[in-house]
N, C-alpha and C positions, 0 to 999 in steps of 0.2 A: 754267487753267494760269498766264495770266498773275498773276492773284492771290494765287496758291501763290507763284509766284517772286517779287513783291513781299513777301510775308510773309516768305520763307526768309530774302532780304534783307537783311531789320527785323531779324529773330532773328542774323542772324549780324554785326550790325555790335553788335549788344548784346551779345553774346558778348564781342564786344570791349573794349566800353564799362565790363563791369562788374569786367573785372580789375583796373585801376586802383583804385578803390575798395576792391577786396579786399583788394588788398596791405596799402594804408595804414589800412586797418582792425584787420586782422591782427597788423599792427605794434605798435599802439595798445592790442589788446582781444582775448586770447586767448581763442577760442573754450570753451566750456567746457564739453566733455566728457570723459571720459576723468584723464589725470594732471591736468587742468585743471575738475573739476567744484567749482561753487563755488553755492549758492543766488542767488533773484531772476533766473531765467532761466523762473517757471513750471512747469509740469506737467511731469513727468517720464515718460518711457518705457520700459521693459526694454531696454539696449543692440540684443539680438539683433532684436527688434521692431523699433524703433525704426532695425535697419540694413535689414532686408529693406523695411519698406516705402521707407522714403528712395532707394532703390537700384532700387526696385522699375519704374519709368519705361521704364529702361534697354534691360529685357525686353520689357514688353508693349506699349511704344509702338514700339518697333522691330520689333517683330515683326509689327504690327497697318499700319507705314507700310511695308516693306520690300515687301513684295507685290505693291503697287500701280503699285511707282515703273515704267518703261519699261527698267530693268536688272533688274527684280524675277528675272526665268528666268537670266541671266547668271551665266557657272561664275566668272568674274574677278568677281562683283560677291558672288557667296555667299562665296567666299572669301572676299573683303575684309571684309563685316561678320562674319563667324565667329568674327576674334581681337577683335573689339569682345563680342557676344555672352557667349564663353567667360570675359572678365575679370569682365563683369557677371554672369554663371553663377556665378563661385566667390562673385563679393561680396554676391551680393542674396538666394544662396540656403545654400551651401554655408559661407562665414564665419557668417554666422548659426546656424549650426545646430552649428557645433562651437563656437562660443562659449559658447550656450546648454547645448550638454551637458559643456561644459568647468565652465562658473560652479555646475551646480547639481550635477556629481560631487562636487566641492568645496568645495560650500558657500561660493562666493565672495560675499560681501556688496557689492554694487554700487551705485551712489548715484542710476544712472539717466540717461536720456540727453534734455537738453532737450527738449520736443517741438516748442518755435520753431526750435530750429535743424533738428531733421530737416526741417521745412515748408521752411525755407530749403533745403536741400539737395534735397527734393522740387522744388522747381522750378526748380532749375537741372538739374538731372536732365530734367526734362521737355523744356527747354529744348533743352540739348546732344544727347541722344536723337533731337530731330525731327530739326538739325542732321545730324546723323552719319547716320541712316539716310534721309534725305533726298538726300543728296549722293551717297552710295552709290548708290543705289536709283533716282535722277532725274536729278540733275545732272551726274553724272559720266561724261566719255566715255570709260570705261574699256574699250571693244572697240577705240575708236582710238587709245589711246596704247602706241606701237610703245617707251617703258620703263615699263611696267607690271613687267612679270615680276621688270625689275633692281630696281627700287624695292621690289617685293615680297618679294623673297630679302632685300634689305639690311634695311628696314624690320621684317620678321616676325624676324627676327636679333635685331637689336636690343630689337623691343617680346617673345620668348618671352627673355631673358636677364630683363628688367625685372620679368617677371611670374615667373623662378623666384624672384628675390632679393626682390620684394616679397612672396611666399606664403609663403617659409621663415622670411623677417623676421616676417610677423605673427604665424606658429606659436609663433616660438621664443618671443617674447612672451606669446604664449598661456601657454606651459608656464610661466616664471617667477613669475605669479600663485601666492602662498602660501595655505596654506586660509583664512587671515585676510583675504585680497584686498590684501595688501601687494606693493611692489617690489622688488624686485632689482637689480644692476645685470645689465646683459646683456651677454653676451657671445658667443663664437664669432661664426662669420661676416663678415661685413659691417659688423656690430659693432664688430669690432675697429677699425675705421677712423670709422667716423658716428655718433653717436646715433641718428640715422633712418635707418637702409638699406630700410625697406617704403617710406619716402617716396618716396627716390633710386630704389627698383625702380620705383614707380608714375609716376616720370618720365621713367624709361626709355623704359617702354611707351609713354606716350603722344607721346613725341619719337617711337619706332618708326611709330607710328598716322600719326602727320601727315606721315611720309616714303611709306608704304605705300599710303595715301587722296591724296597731291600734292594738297591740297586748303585754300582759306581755312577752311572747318570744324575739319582738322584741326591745324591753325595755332592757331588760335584756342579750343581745346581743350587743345593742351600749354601756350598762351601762359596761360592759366587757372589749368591743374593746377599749376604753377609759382607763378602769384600766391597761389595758395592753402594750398600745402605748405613751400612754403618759410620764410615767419612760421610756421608750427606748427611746421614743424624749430628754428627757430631758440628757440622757447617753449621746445618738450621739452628741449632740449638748456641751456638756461639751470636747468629744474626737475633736470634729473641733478647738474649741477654743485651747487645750493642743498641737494641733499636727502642728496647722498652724501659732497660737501666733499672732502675728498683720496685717498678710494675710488674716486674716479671718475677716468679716464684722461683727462688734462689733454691730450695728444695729441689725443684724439677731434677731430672735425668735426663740423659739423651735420650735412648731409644730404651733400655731397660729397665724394666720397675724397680726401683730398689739399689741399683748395683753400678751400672752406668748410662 
């Protein structure tokens, strides 16, 4: 036990360590997949592939650590990892699969999804995964904390609002794709206000998580999701203005309603 908890530790002070570098990475060197695929990144992957495995962590290592932990029978602790579960449920299995029956209805021509950056995402996935379901499942003294419940109503609030506007953002997205595999601009929704609203949902959520979990994992998770989504909002949002010039709503935000 003591060497599990030395290790969790390790893993979760890196957790911390590697945001910083993401950000200022990000900033630098926009990742390239997606509006941003560009050659010299290597071997390519079929997007939907390429998301279920990278994603894939999420599931089975959670599922495989969750069990064991001393909260493993815990009705507060099954709950707690269920909305962790359910996000990775749509993304590891369910986004995949309509993607892929979206691109090949369609005939959408796709350029392929780096296979270093899914490995990178692969292991940070692995990474966060032990994290989360560790802390749930072991560390956490979730029968003793008399604001469990409050944390949980406010938190699960917050992270199911993030996860409708981040699902319906990356649909609508979905549907804009032309049978050529061209862009649109987007609108309706959350749109109207950001360029990124799946981002802005997917930061909801994990702000909801790290209220829900009171936990340095879950801190250290949105502190992440944020180093990481935010240069990308910031990328996409500069490629709509280059690609659509004064079609584009000069109003928009990046990922923020209102602020940036």
């Amino acid at each position: 036990m003591f060497l599990d908890q030395e290790f969790y530790n390790y893993c979760l002070i890196s957790l911390f360590l590697i945001a910083g570098p993401t950000v200022v990475s990000l900033l630098f060197l926009t990742a390239p997949y997606g509006k941003h695929h560009r050659p010299g990144w290597g071997p390519a992957l079929p997007p939907p592939l390429a998301w279920f495995l990278m994603e894939s962590p999420t599931l089975w290592l959670t599922l495989l650590l969750f069990p064991r932990g001393r909260n493993g029978r815990s009705p507060r602790a099954l709950l707690l990892i269920s909305a962790f579960l359910l996000h990775y449920l749509h993304r590891t299995i369910i986004y995949p699969l309509r993607l892929f029956l979206k691109t090949r209805r369609r005939k959408i021509k796709n350029p392929g999804f780096p296979a270093s950056v899914a490995a990178m995402a692969f292991a940070f996935n692995l990474l966060n995964a032990y994290l989360q379901a560790r802390w749930v499942s072991e560390y956490g003294d979730l029968d003793g904390d008399r604001w469990f419940w409050w944390r949980m109503g406010l938190g699960a609030a917050v992270f199911g609002v993030g996860a409708a506007v981040n699902i319906s953002s990356d649909y609508l997205l979905l549907g804009l794709k032309e049978g050529g595999g061209g862009y649109k601009v987007p609108r309706a929704g959350l749109f109207e206000w950001v360029s990124c609203p799946n981002y802005f949902g997917e930061i909801l959520e994990w702000a909801g998580w790290a209220f829900m979990s009171w936990s340095w994992a879950g801190l250290g998770f949105f502190v992440y999701t944020c180093a990481n989504l935010v240069p990308r909002a910031m990328a996409n949002h500069r490629w709509y203005l280059e690609k659509f010039g004064d079609e584009y709503p000069k109003n928009r935000k990046a990922v923020i309603p209102f602020l940036y």
